[in-house]
C-alpha positions in Angstrom: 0.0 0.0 0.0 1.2 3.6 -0.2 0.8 6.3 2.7 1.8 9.8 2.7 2.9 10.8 6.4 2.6 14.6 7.0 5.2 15.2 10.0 8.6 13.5 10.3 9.1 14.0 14.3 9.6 11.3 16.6 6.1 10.1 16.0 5.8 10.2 12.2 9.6 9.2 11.7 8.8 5.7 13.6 5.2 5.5 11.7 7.4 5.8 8.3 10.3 3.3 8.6 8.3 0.8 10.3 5.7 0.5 7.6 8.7 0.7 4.7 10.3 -2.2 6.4 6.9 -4.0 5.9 7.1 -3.0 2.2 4.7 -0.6 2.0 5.6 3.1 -0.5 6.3 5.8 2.2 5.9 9.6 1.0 7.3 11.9 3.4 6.9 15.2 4.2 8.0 17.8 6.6 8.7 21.6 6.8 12.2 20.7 9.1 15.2 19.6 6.6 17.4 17.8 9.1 13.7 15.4 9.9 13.7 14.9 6.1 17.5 14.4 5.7 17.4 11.5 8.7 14.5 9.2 6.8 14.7 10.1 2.9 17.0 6.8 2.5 14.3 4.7 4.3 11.2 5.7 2.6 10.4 5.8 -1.2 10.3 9.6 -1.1 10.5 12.9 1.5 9.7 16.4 0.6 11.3 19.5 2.6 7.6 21.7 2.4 5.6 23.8 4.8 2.2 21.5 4.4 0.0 24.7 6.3 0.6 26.7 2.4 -1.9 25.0 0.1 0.2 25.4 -2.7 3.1 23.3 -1.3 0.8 21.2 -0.6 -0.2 20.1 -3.8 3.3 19.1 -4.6 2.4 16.1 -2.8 0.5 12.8 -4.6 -2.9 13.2 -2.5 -5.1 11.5 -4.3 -3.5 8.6 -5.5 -2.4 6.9 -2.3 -4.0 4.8 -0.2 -4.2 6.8 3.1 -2.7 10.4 4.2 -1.7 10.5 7.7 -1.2 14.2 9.9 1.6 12.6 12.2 1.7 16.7 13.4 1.5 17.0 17.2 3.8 19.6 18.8 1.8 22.8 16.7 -2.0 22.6 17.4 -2.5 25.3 14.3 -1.1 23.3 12.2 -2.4 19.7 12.2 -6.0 21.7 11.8 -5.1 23.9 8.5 -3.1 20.7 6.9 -6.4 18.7 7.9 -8.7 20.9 6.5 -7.2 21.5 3.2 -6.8 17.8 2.8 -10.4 17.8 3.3 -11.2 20.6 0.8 -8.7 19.0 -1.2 -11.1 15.9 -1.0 -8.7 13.4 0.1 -10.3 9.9 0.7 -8.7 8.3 3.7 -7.1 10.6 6.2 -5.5 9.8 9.9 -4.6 12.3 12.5 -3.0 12.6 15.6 -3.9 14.1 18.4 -2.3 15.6 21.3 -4.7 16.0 23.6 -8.4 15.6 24.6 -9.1 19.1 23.0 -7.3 18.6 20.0 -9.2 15.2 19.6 -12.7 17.2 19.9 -12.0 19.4 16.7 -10.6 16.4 14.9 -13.6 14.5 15.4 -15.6 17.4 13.7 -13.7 16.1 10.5 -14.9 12.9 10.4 -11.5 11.1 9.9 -11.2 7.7 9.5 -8.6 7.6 12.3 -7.6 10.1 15.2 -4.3 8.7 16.2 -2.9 8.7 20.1 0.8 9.6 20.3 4.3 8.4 21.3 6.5 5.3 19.8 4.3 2.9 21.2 1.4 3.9 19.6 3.2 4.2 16.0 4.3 0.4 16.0 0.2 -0.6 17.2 -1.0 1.3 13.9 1.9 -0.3 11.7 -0.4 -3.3 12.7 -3.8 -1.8 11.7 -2.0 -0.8 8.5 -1.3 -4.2 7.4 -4.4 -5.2 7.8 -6.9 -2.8 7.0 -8.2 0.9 8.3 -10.4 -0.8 11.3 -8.4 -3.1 13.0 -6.3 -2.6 15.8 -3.4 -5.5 16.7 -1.8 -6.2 20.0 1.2 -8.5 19.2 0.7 -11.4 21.8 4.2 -13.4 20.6 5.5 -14.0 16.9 2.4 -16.0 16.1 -0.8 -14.6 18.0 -2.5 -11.3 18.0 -5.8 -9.9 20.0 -7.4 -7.8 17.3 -10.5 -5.2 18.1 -12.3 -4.2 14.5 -15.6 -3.3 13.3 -17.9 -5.5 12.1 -17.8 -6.1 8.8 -21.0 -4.5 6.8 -21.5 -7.7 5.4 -21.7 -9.4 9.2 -24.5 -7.0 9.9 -27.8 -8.2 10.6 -26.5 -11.8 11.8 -26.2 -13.3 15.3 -23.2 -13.4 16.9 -23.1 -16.9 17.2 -23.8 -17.2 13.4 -20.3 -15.9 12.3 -18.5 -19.3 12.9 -15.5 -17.3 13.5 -14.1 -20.4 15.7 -14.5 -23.2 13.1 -13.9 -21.4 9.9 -11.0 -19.4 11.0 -10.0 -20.6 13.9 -10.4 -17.0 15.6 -11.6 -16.7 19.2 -14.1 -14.2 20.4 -13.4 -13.1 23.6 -15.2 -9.4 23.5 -18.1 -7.4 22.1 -18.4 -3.7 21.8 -21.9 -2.3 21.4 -22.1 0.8 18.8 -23.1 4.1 20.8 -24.0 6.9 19.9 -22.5 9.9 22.2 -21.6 13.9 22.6 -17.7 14.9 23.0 -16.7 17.6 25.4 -17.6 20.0 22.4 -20.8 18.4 21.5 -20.0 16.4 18.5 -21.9 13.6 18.0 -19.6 10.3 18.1 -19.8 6.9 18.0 -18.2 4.9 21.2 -18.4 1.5 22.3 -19.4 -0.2 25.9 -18.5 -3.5 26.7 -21.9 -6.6 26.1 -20.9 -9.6 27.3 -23.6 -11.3 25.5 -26.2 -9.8 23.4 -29.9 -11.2 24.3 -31.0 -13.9 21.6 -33.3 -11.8 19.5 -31.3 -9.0 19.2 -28.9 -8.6 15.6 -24.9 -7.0 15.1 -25.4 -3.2 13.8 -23.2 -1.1 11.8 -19.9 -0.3 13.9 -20.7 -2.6 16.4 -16.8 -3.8 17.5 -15.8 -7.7 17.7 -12.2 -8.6 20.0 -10.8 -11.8 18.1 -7.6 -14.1 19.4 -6.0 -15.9 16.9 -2.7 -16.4 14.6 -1.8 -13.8 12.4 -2.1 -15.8 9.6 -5.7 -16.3 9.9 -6.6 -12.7 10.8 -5.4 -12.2 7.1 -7.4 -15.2 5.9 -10.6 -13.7 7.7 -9.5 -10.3 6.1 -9.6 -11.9 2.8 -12.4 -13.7 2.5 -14.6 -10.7 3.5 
């Protein structure tokens, strides 16, 4: 796949090599030379621009990659213009990080497809959900196993739970449920969060964004991921 990453600090710079060493095209960019100069020979490409100017901007590929991710978090301004010219600039599938709680709130009024949590630790967890697909997040158990949380997919909607067969045709274990909720942020955007069901009662049916908690082998996370 090919990703764009908007901010080469510690945070973005981690987020980059990681997913090149996994094979996937990394386009740089960042308005700091020496941050450029340190990862231009582990990524396909890096750009030395100031993303906040629309015009330098458009230098980069926008459209034709896969996912553009704002890895900005030390200038709260910033990640917010670069955001919202990617959105008038109609970009598909954007990521974002956030900082803090109120820097979360705005994003959310973009309707991202991911606001991203900061720090090296959460950069190798998303080189994870990369691999796999925008809704999955991975914990790495050893070499072999993973706990993955996703969204159910649209076309498990409307089934029981017990009707995915998630045990004998993948060999995935359920060991959580996350019922879709509808909520307000601190700045009154409507979001959708998740609470914990331990079991949902017999006649009721997975909706849209509900969130399943598989354990299994890597291997057959990507079969399941496959086959949908």
């Amino acid at each position: 796949m090919k990703y764009i990453i908007i901010g080469l600090g510690n945070y973005g710079h981690v987020l980059a090599e990681e997913l090149a060493t996994l094979g996937h095209e990394i386009i740089g960019a960042d308005n700091i030379e020496s941050r450029v100069d340190s990862i231009k020979d582990k990524i396909a490409t890096a750009f030395v621009i100031d993303a906040t100017d629309e015009q330098s901007l458009s230098v980069l590929p926008l459209n034709t990659v896969d996912v553009v991710i704002v890895a900005i978090g030390e200038n709260f301004g910033a990640s917010i213009r670069v955001v919202a010219l990617l959105k008038q600039k109609k970009v598909k599938h954007i990521y974002a990080r956030a900082i803090d709680l109120v820097h979360k709130s705005v994003l959310e009024a973009f309707s991202l497809d991911k606001i991203l949590t900061p720090e090296e630790d959460a950069a190798r967890s998303l080189v994870q959900l990369l691999d796999f697909g925008t809704q999955i997040e991975a914990f790495r158990i050893d070499t072999e196993y993973y706990v993955m949380k996703f969204q159910v997919p649209r076309k498990f909607v409307g089934y029981y739970v017990n009707e995915l067969n998630l045990d004998k045709e993948f060999q995935l274990k359920l060991i959580g449920f996350k019922r879709a909720n509808k909520v307000e942020n601190c700045v009154g955007i409507s979001i959708v969060e998740g609470t914990i069901a331990n079991e949902l009662p017999d006649n009721e049916r997975i909706i849209e964004k509900d969130v399943l908690i598989c354990y299994g082998k890597y291997r057959n996370f990507q079969k399941f991921w496959r086959a949908l």
